[in-house]
C-alpha positions in Angstrom: -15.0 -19.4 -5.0 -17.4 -16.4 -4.0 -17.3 -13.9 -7.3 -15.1 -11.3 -6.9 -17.1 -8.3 -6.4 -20.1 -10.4 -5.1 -21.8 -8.6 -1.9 -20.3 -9.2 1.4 -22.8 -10.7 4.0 -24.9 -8.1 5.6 -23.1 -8.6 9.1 -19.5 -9.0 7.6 -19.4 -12.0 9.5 -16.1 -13.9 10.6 -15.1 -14.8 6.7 -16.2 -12.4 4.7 -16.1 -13.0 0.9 -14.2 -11.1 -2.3 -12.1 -8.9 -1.0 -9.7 -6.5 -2.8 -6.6 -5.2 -0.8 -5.6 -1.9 -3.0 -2.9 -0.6 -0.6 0.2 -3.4 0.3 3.7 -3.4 0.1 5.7 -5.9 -0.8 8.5 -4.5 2.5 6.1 -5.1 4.9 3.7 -8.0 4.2 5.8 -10.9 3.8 6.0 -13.4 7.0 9.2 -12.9 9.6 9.9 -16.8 9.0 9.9 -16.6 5.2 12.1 -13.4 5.7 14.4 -15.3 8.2 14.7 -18.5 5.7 15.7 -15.7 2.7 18.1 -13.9 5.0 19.9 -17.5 5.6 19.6 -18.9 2.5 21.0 -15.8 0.6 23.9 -15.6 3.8 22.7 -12.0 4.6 24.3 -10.8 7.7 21.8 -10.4 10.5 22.0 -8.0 13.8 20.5 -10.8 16.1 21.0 -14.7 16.0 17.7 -15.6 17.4 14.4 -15.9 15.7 12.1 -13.9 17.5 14.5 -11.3 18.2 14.2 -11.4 14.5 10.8 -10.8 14.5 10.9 -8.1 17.1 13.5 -6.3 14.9 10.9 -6.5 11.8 7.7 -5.8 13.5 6.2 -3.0 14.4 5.8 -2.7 18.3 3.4 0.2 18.7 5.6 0.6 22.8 8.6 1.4 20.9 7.5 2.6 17.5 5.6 5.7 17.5 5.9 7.2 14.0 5.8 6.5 10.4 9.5 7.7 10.3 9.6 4.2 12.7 7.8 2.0 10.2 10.0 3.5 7.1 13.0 2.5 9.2 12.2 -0.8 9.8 11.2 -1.5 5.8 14.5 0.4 4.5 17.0 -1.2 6.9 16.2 -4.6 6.6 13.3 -6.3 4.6 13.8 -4.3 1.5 17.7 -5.4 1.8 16.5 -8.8 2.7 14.4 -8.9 -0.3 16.6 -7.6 -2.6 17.5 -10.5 -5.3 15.5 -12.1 -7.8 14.9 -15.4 -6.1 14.4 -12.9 -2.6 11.3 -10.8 -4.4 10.2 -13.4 -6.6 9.4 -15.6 -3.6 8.4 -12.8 -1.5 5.7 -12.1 -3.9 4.7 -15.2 -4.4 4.2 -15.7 -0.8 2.1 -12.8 0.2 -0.8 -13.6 -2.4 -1.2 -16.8 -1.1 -1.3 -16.0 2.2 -3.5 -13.0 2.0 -5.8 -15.8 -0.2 -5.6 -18.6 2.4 -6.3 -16.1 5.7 -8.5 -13.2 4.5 -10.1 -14.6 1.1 -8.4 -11.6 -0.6 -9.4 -12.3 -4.3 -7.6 -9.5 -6.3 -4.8 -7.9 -4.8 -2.7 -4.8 -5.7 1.4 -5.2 -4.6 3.3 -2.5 -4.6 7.1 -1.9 -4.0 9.8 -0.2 -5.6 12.7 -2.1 -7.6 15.3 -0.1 -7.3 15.1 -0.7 -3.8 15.7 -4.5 -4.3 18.6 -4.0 -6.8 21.2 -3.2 -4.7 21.7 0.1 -5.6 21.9 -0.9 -9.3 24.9 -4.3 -8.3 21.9 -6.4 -10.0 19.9 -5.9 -13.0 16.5 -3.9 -12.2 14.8 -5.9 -14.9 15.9 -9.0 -13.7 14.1 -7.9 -10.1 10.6 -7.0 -12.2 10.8 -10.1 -14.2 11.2 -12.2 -11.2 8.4 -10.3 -8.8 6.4 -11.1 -12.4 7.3 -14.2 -11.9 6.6 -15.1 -8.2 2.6 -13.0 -8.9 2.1 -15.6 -11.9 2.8 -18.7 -10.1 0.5 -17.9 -7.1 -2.0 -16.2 -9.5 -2.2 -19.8 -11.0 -2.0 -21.7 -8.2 -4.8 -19.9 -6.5 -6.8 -18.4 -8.8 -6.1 -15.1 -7.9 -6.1 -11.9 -9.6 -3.0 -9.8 -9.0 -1.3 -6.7 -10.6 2.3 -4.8 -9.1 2.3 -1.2 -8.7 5.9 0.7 -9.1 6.6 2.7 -6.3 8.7 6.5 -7.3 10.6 7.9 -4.1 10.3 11.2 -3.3 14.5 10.5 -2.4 15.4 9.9 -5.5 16.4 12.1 -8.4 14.1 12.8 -11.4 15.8 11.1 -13.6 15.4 7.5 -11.3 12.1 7.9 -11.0 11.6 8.3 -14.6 13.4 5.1 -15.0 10.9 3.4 -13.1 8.1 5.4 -14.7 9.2 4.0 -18.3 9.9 0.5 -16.4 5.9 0.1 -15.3 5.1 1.0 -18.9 7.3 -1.3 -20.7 6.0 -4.2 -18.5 2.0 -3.3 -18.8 1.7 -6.6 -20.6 2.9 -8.4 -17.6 0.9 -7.1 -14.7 2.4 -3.9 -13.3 -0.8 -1.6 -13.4 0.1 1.5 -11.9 2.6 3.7 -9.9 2.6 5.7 -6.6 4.5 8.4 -4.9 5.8 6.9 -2.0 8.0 8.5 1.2 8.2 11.1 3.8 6.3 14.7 2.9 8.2 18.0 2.4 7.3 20.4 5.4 3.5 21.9 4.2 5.1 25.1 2.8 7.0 23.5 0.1 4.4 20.7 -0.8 3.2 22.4 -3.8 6.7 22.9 -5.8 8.1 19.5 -4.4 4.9 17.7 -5.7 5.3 19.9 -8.8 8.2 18.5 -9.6 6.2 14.7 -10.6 3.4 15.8 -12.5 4.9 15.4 -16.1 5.6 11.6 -14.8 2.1 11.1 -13.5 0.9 12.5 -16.9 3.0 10.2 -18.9 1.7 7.6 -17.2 -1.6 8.0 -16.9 -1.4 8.4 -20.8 0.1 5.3 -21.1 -3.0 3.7 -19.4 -1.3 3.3 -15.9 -3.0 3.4 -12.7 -1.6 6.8 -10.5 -1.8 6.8 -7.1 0.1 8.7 -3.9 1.0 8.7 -0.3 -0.1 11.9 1.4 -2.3 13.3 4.2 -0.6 10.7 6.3 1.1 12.3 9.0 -0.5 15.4 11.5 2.5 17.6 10.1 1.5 18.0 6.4 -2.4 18.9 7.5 -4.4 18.9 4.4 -2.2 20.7 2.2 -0.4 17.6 0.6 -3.7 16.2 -0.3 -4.5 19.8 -2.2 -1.3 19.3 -3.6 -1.2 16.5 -5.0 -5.1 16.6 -6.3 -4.1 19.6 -8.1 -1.0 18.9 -9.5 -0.8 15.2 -9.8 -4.3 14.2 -10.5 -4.1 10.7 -9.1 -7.1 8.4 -9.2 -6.6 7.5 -6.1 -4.3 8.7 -2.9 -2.6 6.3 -0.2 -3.9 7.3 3.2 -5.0 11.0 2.8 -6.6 11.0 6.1 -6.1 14.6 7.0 -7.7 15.2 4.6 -10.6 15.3 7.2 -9.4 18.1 9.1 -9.5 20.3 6.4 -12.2 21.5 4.0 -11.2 22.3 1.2 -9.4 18.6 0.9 -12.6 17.7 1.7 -14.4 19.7 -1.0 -11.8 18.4 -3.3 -11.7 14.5 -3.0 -15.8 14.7 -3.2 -15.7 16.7 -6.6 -12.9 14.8 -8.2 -14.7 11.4 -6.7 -10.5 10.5 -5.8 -10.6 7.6 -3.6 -9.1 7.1 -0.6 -7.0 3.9 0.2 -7.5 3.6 4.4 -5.2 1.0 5.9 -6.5 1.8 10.0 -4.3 -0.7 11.8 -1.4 1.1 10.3 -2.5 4.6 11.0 -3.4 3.6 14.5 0.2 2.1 14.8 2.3 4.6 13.6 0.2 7.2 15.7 -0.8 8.8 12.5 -4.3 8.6 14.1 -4.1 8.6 17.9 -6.7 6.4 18.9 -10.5 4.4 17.2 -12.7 7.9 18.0 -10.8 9.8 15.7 -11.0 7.0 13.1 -14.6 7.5 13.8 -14.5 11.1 13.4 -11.8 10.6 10.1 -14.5 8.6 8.5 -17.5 9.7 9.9 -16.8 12.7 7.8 -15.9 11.1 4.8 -19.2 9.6 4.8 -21.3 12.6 5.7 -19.4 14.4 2.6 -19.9 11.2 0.2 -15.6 10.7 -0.2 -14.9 7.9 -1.9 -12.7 5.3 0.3 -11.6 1.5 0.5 -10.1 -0.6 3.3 -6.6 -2.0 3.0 -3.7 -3.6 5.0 -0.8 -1.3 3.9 1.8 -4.2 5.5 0.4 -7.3 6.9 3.3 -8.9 9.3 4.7 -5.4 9.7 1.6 -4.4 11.2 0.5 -7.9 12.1 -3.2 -7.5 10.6 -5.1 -8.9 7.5 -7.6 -7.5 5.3 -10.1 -8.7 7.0 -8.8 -8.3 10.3 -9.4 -4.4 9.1 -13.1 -5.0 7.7 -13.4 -6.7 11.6 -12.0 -4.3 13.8 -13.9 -0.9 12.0 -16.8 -3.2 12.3 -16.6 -4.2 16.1 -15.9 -0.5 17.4 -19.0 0.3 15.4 -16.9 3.0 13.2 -18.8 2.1 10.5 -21.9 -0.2 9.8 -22.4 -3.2 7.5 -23.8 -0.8 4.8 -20.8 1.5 4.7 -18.5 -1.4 5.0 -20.0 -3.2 2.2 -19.7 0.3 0.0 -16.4 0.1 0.3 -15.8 -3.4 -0.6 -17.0 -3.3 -3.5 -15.6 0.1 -4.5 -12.0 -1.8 -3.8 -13.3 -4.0 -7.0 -14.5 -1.1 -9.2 -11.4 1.2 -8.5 -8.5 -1.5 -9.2 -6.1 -0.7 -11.7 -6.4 -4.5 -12.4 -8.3 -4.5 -15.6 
């Protein structure tokens, strides 16, 4: 095995080596077939009888789906029910690191996901859910030699006093492998971002004291601009931020990220698919300013059956379009390995 950080080749060539996904979910990265078996093995009531109706109903189709409204849908309807047992999440997890080992070469992965979506609404234990995604990362970790850590996702949704649950949940199982949270969820309209993001900052401080990883979706979506990624930079203070890529659009975002040195986690199939970035120019222009104002960014799936893509499938198609070059590829690469809240 090719040591994990060791350079990619200069071309990025058809296999690249050591690659570090940062950004996936659990919801949207296991495989429809694995899904389908846990559906019918745990007798969960499906909408459709056939397969690959199945898979249409999981999947994104960027003729149908045109928002990321569309893709939370999809994940909140039916693979975070489907996943929601121990033996659904345990296998779940297991599954995705080996597959994202076997088809991209991805040598340390973060998973991310939130437990209290998978328990039901609290009909099942929530520790019984962490100690079995524990669990199902452990058994491919050994089996492939892997390194692997589970980031808690909070809901902007849910009360404060949930997401402190899960907040003191990700701290009591450090010692296992859950090395970090996020801020997952759709963004308050732009003029309320600052006291709705206001409202997490004594969680993200009691985590990060606690040694945790802190890291948050904004900057996703045209309608929050900027602002969420000021937000959250001021307020928050996360080491790194899920998406952020409108960031680009304005400048003092842009002023921001570069002084802080917050990285960026880009996941461009997705974007492209929920329409969050219309088309491969603006990706160029997206990143072609982050470059010329040194922010700090990796590459990353965000959901790798949902969006049908793989990490290097990413690192191929920013590549090809000539978005960036081997250099600036390579840059972030690495940075994926020096960033991780894997220790």
């Amino acid at each position: 095995m090719t040591a994990p950080g060791a350079p990619m080749a200069a071309a990025l060539g058809p296999a690249p080596q050591g690659l570090c996904d940062q950004h996936i979910h659990v919801g949207s990265s296991v495989a429809p077939h694995i899904l389908w078996s846990i559906a019918h093995q745990q007798g969960f009531k499906l909408p459709v009888r056939d397969y690959w109706e199945f898979v249409d109903l999981i999947t994104v189709n960027p003729r149908r789906d045109r928002s990321l409204d569309d893709y939370l849908r999809i994940l909140h309807e039916w693979t975070e029910r489907i996943q929601s047992s121990p033996m659904a999440i345990e296998r779940s997890v297991y599954e995705i690191i080996g597959k994202e080992y076997r088809g991209s070469r991805v040598e340390q992965i973060e998973l991310r996901f939130n437990p209290m979506k998978r328990n039901e609404g609290g009909a099942r234990d929530l520790d019984h859910i962490i100690h079995a995604a524990i669990r199902g990362m452990d058994r491919a970790c050994l089996e492939y030699g892997v390194k692997a850590g589970i980031i808690f996702c909070l809901a902007r949704e849910f009360t404060a006093e949930l997401n402190e649950i899960l907040v003191e949940k990700a701290i009591m199982y450090m010692p296992r492998g859950v090395v970090g949270i996020d801020l997952a969820g759709t963004e308050q309209n732009p003029m309320e971002l600052s006291d709705s993001v206001g409202r997490y900052a004594r969680l993200f401080a009691r985590a990060r004291e606690a040694g945790l990883g802190t890291t948050v979706h904004t900057g996703e979506t045209p309608a929050t601009s900027g602002e969420g990624v000021i937000a959250v930079l001021q307020q928050l203070k996360p080491a790194r931020i899920g998406h952020g890529i409108r960031a680009a659009y304005n400048d003092e975002a842009m002023k921001r990220l570069a002084d802080t040195g917050t990285v960026l986690e880009i996941c461009p199939t997705s974007n492209l698919h929920t329409r969050a970035v219309r088309h491969l120019e603006e990706f160029r222009f997206i990143l072609g300013s982050f470059v010329e104002r040194g922010i700090r960014f990796t590459v990353n799936t965000d959901g790798t059956y949902l969006c049908s893509t793989s990490l290097q499938r990413e690192f191929s198609l920013l590549r090809e379009a000539e978005i960036l070059n081997a250099d600036e590829l390579e840059r972030a690469r690495a940075l994926a390995f020096e960033t991780s809240f894997i220790g």
